[in-house]
ZAVODO-93186 format. One record per residue: residue in one letter; x negated, y, z negated of N, C-alpha, C in turn. Coordinates in steps of 0.02 Angstrom, whole numbers, padded with zeros to 5 digits, always signed. Layout:
% ZAVODO-93186
aXYZXYZXYZ/...
//
This chain:
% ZAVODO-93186
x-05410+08084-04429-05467+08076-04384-05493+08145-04364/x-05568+08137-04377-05591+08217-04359-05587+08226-04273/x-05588+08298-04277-05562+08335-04190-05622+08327-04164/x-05660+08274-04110-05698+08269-04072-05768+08266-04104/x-05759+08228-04169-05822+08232-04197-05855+08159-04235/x-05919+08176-04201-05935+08092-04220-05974+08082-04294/x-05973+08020-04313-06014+08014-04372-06089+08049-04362/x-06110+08047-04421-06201+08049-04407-06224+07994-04383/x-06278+08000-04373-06327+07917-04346-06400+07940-04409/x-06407+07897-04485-06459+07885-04499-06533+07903-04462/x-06527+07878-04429-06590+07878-04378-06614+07929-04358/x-06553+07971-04367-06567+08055-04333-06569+08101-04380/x-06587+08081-04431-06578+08131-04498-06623+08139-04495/x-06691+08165-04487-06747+08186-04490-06762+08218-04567/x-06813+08164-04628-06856+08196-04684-06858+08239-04670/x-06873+08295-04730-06893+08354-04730-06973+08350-04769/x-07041+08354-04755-07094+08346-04808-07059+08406-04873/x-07055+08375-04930-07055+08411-04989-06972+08412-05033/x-06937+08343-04990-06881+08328-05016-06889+08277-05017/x-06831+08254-05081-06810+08170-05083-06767+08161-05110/x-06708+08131-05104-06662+08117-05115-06636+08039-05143/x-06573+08029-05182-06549+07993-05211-06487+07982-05228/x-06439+07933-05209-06362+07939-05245-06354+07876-05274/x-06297+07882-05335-06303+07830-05374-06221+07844-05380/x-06187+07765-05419-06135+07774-05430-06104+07789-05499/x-06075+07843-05533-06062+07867-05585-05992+07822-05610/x-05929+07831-05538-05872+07788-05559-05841+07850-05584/x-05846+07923-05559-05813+07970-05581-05733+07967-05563/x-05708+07973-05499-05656+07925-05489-05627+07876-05466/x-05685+07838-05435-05648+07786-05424-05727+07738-05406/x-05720+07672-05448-05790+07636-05487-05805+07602-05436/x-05887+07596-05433-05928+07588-05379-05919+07653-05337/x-05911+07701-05327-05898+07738-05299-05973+07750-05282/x-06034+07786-05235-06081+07825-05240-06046+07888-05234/x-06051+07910-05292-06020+07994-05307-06067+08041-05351/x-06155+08021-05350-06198+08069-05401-06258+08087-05331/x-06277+08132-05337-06337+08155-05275-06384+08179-05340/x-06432+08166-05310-06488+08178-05344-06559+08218-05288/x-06568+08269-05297-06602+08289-05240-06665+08327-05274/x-06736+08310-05263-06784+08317-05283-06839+08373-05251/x-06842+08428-05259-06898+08492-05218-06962+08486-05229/x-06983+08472-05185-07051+08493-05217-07090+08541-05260/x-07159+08549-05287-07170+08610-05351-07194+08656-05266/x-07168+08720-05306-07183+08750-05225-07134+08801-05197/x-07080+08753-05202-07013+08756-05160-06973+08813-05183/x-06946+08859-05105-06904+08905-05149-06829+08885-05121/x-06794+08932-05164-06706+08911-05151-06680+08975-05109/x-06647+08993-05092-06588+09012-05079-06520+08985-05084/x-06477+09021-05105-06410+09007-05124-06345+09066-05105/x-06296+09065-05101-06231+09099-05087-06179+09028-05123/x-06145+09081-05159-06086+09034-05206-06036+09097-05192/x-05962+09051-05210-05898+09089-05218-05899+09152-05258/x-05855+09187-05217-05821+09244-05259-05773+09248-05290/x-05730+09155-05290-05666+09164-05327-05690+09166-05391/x-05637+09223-05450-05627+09235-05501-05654+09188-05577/x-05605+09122-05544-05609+09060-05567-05665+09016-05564/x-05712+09047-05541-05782+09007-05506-05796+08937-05564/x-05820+08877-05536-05814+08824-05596-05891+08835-05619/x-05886+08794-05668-05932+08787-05737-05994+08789-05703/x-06022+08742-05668-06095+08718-05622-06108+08778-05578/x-06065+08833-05554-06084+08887-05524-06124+08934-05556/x-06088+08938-05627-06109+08984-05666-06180+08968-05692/x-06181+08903-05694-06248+08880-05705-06301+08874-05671/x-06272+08861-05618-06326+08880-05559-06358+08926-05568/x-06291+08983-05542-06345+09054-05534-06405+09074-05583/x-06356+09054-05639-06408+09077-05708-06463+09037-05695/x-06462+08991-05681-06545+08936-05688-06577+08979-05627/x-06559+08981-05576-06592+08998-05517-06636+09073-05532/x-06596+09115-05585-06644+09181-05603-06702+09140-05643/x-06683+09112-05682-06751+09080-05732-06817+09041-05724/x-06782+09000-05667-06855+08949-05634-06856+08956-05595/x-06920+08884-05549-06924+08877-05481-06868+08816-05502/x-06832+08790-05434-06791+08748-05440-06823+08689-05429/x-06817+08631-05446-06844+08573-05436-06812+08509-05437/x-06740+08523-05458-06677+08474-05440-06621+08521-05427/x-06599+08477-05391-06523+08483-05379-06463+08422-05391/x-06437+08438-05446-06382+08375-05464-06319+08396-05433/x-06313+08367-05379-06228+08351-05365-06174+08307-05391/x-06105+08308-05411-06064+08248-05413-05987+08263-05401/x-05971+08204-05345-05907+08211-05325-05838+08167-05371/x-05789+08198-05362-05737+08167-05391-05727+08204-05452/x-05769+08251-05459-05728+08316-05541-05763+08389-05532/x-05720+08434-05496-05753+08502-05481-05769+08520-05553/x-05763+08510-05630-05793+08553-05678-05736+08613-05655/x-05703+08629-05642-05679+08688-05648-05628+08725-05663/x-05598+08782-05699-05543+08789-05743-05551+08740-05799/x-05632+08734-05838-05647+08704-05923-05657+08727-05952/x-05678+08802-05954-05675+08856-06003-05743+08823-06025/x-05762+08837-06097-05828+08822-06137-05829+08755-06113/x-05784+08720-06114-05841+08623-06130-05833+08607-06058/x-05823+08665-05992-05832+08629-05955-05933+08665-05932/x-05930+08711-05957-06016+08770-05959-06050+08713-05985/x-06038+08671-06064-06077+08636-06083-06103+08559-06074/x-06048+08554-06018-06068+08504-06005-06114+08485-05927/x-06089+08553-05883-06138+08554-05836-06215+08552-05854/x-06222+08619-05932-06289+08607-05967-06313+08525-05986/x-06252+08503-06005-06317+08450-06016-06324+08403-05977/x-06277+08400-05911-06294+08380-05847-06363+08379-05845/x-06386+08451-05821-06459+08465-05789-06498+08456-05882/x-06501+08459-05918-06531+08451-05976-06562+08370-05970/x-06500+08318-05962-06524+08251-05951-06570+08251-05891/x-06572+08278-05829-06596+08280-05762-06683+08307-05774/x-06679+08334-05827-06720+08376-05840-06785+08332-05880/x-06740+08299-05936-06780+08274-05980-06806+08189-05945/x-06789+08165-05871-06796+08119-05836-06867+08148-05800/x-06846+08186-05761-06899+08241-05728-06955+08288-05752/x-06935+08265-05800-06983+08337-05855-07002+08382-05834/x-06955+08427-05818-06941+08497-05803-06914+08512-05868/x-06900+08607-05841-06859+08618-05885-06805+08617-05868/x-06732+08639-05904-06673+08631-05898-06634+08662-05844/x-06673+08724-05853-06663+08810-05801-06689+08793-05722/x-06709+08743-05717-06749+08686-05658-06719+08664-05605/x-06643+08628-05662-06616+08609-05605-06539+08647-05597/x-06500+08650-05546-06448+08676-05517-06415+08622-05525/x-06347+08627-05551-06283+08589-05544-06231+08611-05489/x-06200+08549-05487-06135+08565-05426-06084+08506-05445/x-06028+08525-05423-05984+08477-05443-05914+08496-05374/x-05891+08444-05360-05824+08447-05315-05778+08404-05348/x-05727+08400-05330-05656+08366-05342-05608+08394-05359/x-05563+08364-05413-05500+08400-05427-05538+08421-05514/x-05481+08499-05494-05490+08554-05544-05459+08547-05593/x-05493+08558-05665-05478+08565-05726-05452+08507-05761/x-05489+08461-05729-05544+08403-05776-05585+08410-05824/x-05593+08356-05893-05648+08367-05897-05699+08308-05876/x-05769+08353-05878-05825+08313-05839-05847+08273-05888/x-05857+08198-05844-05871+08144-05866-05952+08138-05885/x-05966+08166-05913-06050+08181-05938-06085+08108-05941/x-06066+08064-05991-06094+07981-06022-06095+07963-05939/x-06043+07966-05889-06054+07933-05825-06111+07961-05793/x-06109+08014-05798-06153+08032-05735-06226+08048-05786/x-06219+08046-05844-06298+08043-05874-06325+07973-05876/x-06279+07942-05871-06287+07833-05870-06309+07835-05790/x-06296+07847-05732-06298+07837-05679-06363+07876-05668/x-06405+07926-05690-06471+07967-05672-06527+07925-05687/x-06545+07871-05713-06600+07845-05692-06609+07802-05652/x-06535+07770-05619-06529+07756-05558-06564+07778-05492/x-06531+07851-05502-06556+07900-05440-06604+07923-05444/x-06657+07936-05493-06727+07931-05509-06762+07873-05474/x-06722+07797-05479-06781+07765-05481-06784+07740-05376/x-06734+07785-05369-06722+07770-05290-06726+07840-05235/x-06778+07906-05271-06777+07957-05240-06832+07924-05165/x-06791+07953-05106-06833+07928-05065-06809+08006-05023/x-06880+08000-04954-06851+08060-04916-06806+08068-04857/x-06791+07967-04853-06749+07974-04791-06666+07944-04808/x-06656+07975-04868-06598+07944-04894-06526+08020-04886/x-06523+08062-04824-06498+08121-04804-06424+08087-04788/x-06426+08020-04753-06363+07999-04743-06320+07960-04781/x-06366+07938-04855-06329+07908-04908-06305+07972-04931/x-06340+08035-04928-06302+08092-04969-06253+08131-04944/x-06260+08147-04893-06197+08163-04847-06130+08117-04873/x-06135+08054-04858-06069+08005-04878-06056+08020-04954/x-06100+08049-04998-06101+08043-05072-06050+08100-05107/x-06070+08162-05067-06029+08238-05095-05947+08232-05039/x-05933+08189-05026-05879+08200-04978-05788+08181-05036/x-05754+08205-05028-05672+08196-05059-05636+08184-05018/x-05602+08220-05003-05558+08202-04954-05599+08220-04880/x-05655+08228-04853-05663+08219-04784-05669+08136-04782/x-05658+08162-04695-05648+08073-04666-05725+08052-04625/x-05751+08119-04616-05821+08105-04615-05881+08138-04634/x-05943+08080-04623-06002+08140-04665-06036+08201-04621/x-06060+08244-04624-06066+08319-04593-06125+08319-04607/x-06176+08303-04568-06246+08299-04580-06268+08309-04512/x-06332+08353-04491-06379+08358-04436-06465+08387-04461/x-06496+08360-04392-06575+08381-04396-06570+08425-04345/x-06601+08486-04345-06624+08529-04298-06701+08524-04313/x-06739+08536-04244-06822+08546-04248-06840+08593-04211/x-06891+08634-04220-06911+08692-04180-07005+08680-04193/x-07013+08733-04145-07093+08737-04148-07112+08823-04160/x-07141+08818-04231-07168+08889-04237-07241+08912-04197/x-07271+08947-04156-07337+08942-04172-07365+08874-04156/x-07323+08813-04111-07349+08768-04105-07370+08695-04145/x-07326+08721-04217-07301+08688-04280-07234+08676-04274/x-07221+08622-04280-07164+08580-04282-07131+08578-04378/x-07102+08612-04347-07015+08640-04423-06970+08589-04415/x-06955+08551-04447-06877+08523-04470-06838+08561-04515/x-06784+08571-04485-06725+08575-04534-06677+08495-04518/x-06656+08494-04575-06564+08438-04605-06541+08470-04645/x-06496+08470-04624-06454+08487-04666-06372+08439-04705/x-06346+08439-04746-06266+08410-04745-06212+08471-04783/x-06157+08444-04775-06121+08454-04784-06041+08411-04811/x-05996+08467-04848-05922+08430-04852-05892+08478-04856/x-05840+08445-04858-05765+08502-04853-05730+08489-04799/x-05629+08489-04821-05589+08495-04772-05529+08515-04784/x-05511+08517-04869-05458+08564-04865-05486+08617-04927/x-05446+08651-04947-05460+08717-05015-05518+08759-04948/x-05507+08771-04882-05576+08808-04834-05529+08882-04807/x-05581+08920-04850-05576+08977-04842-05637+09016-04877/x-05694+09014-04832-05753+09015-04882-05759+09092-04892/x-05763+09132-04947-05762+09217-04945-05854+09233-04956/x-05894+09162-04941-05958+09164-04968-06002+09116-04892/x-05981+09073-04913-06015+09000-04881-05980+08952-04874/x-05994+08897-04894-05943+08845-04895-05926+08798-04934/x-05893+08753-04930-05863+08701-04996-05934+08688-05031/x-05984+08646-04994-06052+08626-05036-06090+08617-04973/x-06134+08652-04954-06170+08629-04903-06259+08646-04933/x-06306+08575-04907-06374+08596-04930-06423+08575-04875/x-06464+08629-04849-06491+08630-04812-06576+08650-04823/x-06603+08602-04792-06676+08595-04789-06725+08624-04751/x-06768+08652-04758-06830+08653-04692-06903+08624-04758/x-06955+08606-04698-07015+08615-04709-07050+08671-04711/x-07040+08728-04675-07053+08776-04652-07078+08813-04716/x-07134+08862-04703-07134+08906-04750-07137+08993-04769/x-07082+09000-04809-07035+09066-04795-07039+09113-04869/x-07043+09166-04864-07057+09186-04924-06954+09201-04959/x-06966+09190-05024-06899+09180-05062-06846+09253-05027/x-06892+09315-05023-06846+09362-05012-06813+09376-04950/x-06850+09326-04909-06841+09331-04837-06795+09281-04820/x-06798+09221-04859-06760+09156-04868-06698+09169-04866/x-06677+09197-04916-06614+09225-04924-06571+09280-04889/x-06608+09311-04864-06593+09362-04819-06573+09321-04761/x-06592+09282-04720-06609+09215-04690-06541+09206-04692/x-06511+09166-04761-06470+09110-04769-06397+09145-04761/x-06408+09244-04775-06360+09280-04786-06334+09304-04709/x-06368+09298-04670-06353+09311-04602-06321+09265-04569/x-06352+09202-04541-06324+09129-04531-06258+09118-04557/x-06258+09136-04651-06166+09129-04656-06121+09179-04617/x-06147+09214-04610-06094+09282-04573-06059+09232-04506/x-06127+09210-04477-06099+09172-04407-06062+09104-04411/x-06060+09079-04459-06054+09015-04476-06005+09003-04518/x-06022+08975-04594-05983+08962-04650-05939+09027-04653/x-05948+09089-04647-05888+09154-04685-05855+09147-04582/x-05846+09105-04557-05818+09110-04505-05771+09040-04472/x-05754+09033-04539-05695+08962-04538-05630+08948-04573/x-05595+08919-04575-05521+08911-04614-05506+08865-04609/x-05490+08828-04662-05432+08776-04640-05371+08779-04655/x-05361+08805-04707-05297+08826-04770-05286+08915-04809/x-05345+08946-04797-05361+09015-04802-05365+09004-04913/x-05382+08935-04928-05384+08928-04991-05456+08945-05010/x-05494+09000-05052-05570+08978-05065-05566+08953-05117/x-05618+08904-05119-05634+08843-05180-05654+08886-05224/x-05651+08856-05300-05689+08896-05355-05767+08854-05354/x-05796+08804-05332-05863+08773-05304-05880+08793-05266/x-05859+08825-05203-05909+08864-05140-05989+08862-05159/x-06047+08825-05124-06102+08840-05128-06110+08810-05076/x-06185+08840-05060-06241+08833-04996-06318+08854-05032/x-06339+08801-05007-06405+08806-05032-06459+08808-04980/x-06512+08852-04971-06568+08846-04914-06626+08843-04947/x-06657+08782-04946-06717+08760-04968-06784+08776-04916/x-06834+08791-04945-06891+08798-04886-06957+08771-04936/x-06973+08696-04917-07029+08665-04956-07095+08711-04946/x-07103+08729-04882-07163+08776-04869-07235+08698-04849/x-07208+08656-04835-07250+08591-04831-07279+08598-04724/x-07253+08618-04711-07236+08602-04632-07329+08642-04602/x-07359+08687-04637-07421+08698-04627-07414+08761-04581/x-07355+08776-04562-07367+08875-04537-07363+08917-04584/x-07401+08972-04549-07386+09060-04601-07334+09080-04601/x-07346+09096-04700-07278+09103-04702-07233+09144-04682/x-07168+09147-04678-07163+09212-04653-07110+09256-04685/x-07135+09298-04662-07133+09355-04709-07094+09422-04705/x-07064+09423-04627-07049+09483-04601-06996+09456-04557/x-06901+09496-04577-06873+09458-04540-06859+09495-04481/x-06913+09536-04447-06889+09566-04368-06964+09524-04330/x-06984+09493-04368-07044+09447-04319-07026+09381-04261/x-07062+09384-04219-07033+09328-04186-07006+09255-04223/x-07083+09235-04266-07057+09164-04298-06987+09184-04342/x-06971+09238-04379-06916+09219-04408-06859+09220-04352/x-06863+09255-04337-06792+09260-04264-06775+09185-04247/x-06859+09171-04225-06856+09083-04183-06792+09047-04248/x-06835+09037-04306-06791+09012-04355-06709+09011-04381/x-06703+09079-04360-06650+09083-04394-06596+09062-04315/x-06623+09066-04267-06565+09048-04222-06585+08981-04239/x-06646+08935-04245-06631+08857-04282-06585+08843-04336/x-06574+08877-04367-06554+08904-04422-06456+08899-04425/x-06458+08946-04372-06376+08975-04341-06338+08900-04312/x-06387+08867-04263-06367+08811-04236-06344+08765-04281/x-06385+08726-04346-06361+08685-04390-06317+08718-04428/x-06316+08766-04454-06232+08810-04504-06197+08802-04469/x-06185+08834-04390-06145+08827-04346-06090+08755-04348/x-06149+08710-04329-06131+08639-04328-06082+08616-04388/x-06147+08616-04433-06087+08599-04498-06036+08635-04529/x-06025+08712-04493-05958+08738-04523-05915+08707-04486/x-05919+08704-04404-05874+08692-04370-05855+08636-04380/x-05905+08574-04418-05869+08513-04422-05818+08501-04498/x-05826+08580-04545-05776+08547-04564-05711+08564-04546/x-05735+08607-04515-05645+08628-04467-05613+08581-04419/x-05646+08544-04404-05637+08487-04357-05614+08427-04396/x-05639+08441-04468-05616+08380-04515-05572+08408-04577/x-05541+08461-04550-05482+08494-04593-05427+08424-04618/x-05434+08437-04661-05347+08370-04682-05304+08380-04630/x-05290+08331-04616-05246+08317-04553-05251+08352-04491/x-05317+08368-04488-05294+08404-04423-05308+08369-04371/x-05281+08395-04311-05277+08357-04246-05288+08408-04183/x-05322+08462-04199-05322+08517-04174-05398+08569-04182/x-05438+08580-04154-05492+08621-04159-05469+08680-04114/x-05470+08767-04172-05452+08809-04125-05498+08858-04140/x-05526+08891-04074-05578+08959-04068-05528+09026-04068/x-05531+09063-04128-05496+09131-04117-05534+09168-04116/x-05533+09200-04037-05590+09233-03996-05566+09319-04006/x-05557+09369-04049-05548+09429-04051-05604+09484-04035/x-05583+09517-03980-05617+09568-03952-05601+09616-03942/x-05650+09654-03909-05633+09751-03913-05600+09786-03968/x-05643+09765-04040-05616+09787-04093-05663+09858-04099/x-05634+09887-04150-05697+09960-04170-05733+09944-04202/x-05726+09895-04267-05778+09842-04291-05780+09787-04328/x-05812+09738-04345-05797+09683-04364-05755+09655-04391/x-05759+09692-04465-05706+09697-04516-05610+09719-04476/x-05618+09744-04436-05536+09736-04405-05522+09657-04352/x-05583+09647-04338-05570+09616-04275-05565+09537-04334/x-05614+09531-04375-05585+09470-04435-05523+09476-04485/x-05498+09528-04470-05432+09536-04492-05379+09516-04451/x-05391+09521-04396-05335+09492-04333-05334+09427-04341/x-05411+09411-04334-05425+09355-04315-05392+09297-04381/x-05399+09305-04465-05389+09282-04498-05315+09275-04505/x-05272+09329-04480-05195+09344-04504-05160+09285-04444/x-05224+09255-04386-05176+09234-04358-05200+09146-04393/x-05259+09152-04377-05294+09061-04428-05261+09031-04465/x-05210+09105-04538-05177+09083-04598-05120+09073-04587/x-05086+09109-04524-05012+09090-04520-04981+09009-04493/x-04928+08999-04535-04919+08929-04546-04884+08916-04493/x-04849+08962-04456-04818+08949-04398-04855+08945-04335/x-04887+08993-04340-04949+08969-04269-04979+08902-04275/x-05009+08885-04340-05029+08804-04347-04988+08773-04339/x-04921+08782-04359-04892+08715-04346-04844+08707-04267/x-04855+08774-04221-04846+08753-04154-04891+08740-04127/x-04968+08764-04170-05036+08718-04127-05020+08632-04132/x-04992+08616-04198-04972+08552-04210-04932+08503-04169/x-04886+08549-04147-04831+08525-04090-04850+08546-04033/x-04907+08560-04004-04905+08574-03947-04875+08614-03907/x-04831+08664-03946-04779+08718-03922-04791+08792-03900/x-04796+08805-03832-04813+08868-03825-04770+08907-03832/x-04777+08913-03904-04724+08977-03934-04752+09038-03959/x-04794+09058-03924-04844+09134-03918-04807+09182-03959/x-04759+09183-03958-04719+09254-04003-04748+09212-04049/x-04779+09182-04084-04800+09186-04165-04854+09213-04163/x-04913+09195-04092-04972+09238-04104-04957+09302-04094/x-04915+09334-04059-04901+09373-04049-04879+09445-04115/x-04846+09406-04157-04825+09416-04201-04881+09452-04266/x-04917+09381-04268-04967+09398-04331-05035+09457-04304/x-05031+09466-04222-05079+09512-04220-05038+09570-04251/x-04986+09597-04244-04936+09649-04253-04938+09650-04333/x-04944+09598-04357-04934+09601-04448-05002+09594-04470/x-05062+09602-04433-05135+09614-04467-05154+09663-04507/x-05116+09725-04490-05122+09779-04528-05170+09830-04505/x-05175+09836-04440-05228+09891-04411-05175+09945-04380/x-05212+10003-04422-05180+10068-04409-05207+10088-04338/x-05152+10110-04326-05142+10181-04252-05144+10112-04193/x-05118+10048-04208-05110+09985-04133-05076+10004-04087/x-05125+10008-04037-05071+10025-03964-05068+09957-03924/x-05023+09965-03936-04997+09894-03914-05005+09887-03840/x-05018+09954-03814-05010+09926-03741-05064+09913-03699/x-05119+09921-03750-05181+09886-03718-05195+09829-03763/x-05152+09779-03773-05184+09731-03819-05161+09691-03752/x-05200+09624-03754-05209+09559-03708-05223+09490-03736/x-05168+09455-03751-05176+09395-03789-05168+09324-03734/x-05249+09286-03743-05247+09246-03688-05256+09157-03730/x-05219+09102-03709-05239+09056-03724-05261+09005-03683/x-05342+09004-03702-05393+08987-03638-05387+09036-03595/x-05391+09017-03532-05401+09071-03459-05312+09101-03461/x-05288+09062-03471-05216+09071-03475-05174+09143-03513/x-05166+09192-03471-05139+09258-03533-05089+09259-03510/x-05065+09267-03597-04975+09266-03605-04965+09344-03621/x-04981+09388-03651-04950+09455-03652-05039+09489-03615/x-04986+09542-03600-05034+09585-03522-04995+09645-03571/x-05045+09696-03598-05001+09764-03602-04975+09771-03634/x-04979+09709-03695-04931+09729-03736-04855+09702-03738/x-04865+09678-03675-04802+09627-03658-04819+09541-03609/x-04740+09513-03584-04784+09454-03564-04802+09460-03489/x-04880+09434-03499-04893+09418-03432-04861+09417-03378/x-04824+09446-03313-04811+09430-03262-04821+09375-03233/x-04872+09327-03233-04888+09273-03207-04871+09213-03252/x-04871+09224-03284-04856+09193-03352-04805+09119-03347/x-04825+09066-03350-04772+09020-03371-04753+08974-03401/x-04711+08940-03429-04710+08891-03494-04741+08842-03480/x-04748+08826-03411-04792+08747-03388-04870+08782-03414/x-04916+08828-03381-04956+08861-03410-04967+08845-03469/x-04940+08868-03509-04943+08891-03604-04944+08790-03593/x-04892+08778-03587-04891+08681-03629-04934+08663-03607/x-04990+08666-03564-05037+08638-03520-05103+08647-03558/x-05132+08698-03570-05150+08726-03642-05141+08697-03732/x-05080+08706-03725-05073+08679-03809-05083+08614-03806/x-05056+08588-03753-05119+08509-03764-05147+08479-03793/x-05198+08532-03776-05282+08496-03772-05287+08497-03861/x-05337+08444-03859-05371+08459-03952-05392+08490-03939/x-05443+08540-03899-05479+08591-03926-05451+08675-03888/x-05418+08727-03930-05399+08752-03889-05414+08847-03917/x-05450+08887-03865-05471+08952-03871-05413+09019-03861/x-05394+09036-03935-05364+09090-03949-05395+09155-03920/x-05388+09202-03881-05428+09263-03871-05383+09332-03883/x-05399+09376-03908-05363+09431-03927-05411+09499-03896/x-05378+09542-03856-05425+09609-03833-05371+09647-03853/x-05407+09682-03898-05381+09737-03935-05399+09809-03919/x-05421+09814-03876-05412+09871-03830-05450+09957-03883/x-05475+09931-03932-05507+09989-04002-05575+09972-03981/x-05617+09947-03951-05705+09971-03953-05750+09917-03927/x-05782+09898-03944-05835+09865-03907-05842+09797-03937/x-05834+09788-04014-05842+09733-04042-05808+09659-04064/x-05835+09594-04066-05809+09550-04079-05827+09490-04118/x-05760+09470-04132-05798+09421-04199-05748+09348-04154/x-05766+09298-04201-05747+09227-04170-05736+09198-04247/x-05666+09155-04266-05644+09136-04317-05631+09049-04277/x-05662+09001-04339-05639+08934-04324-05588+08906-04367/x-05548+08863-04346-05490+08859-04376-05473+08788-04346/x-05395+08747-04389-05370+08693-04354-05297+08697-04367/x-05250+08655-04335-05181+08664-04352-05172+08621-04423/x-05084+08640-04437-05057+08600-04486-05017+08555-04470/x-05032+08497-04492-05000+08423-04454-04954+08403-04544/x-04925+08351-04519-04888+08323-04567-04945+08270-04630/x-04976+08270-04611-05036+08248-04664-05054+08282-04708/x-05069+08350-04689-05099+08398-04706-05058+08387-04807/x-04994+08428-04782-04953+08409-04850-04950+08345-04874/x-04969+08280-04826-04954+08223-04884-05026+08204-04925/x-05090+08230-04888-05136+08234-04921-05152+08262-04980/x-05124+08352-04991-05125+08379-05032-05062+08368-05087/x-05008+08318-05071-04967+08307-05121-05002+08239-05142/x-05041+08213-05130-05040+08156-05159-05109+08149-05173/x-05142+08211-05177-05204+08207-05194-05235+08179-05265/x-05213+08177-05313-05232+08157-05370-05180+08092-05396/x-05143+08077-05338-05120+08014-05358-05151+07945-05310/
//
């Protein structure tokens, strides 16, 4: 069960003018399934994208990017239940003729559309299914179909990760929706498991991206569930340019600012919900690190403590056993730590003062705290002015029976 988080409501998915969408069932693993997205741009439309940096990156990544230098984009084929990844050549050729079939439906060209794929790795992709299932999703592209697709790209989450944000530029009314998935393999070194997000709005491509590259900093590159990054990591920021403001063009202008905190709010949302919908978790935690010298140390604290299995799994038990946070700030790896201005607090509640424990300090305190589902890690590190914020959840006993029994 996700940590304090509710389904979407249809109703609140707000069209985007210059999208449309479609899912159909391929039967990739498991029949009747809706497991194909079909997502339609308008001519017009620009992309933005951020994909993984793992090594291993799967087949549909590689294809992506490459299509995305060549055209305007004008589909986007998703399908859940076979990430394509670790296939070497026939798993490249078969993402091609993924978008090749998508293509020759749409009559585009091939370079047109973007592939994506989730599930379990080093499969091969079921091409006849999901090229049998595309005139399906052709013949059912509609623009308010955001909450059939959300439910469509999901694996192991337990729910769908979809929101509308609206703003007013100039007195013009912007929609963004966006969705999302993901809940375990989260450790995004980019963005996130698959997230695709919409506006009407209209934004010029170089600014778009610049845009989409900031928002992840605050958002998607600021979550964990497992400290695993997927070889699928993508995020996509679409801008139809339909919504009827100037475009814009300049990102120290007011309208982009307005935007991109519209912008910050929905990434926000949907990173945090998949941390909230981590496999098994039962636990939503804020690791609040401050008074770093700069970012890059203070997400090093912050991460060494997210990944350690022992802090999750006394977030799991409810156990205020602080010598583990204690611990992993000490094993982060920041040179010249004076320990005796560090201050580690959970919630209002601080357990080491100085470098040591709190004076006030007491075990009713700390258990009173570990409690709660939702609970705020803070670290003052006593080196400079700056701070970063890492989302995270514990490790419960699911966690492992999910991932052992994932492909059975």
């Amino acid at each position: 069960m996700a940590v304090n988080l509710s389904a979407p409501i249809a109703a609140e998915l707000k069209p985007v003018n210059g999208i449309r969408l479609a899912t159909a069932s391929a039967g990739i693993k498991k029949p009747g399934r809706q497991d194909v997205v079909l997502i339609e741009l308008a001519a017009g439309s620009h992309t933005a994208a951020v994909y993984t940096r793992n090594a291993f990156c799967a087949a549909p990544v590689l294809i992506a990017r490459e299509n995305q230098t060549q055209s305007a984009t004008r589909f986007l084929l998703i399908n859940s239940g076979n990430a394509n990844a670790g296939t070497g050549d026939a798993g490249l050729a078969a993402a091609k003729a993924c978008c090749q079939a998508v293509a020759e439906l749409g009559q585009c060209d091939a370079s047109a559309v973007l592939p994506f794929s989730t599930g379990v790795i080093g499969q091969p992709l079921p091409v006849d299914k999901i090229t049998t299932a595309l005139p399906d999703a052709f013949g059912k592209l509609q623009a308010d179909n955001w909450f059939a697709a959300a439910h469509a790209i999901m694996t192991t989450d337990t729910i769908a990760k979809a929101r509308t944000v609206e703003l007013s530029l100039n007195g013009q009314k912007i929609t963004l929706t966006g969705i999302a998935k993901g809940s375990g393999m989260i450790r995004p070194d980019m963005a996130t498991m698959l997230s695709y997000i919409a506006t009407d709005a209209a934004i010029s491509p170089l600014i778009l991206q610049k845009m989409l590259e900031v928002s992840m900093e605050q958002s998607f590159n600021s979550i964990t569930v497992d400290g695993d990054t997927s070889t699928n990591d993508a995020c996509i920021l679409i801008a139809t340019g339909q919504a009827g403001n100037a475009s814009i063009e300049d990102m120290d202008s007011v309208e982009a600012q307005q935007f991109i905190e519209a912008l910050n709010l929905l990434s926000r949302f949907l990173a945090q919900a998949i941390v909230r919908d981590g496999e098994g978790a039962t636990k939503f935690i804020s690791i609040d690190v401050e008074q770093g010298a700069d970012e890059d140390e203070c997400k090093q604290v912050a991460y060494t403590i997210a990944h350690s299995p022992l802090v999750k799994t006394a977030l799991f038990a409810s156990d205020p056993n602080w010598g583990r946070i204690l611990a992993a700030v000490g094993r982060s790896g920041l040179p010249n730590l004076d320990l005796s201005k560090i201050a580690i607090y959970l919630d209002a509640v601080c357990i080491v003062d100085g470098g040591q424990p709190a004076a006030d300090y007491t075990e009713e305190k700390g258990q009173q705290v570990m409690s709660q589902s939702e609970i705020t890690i803070q670290v003052k590190l006593g080196r400079g002015e700056v701070a970063k914020t890492v989302w995270t959840c514990d490790f419960s006993y699911d966690y492992v029976k999910i991932n052992a029994e994932y492909r059975t």
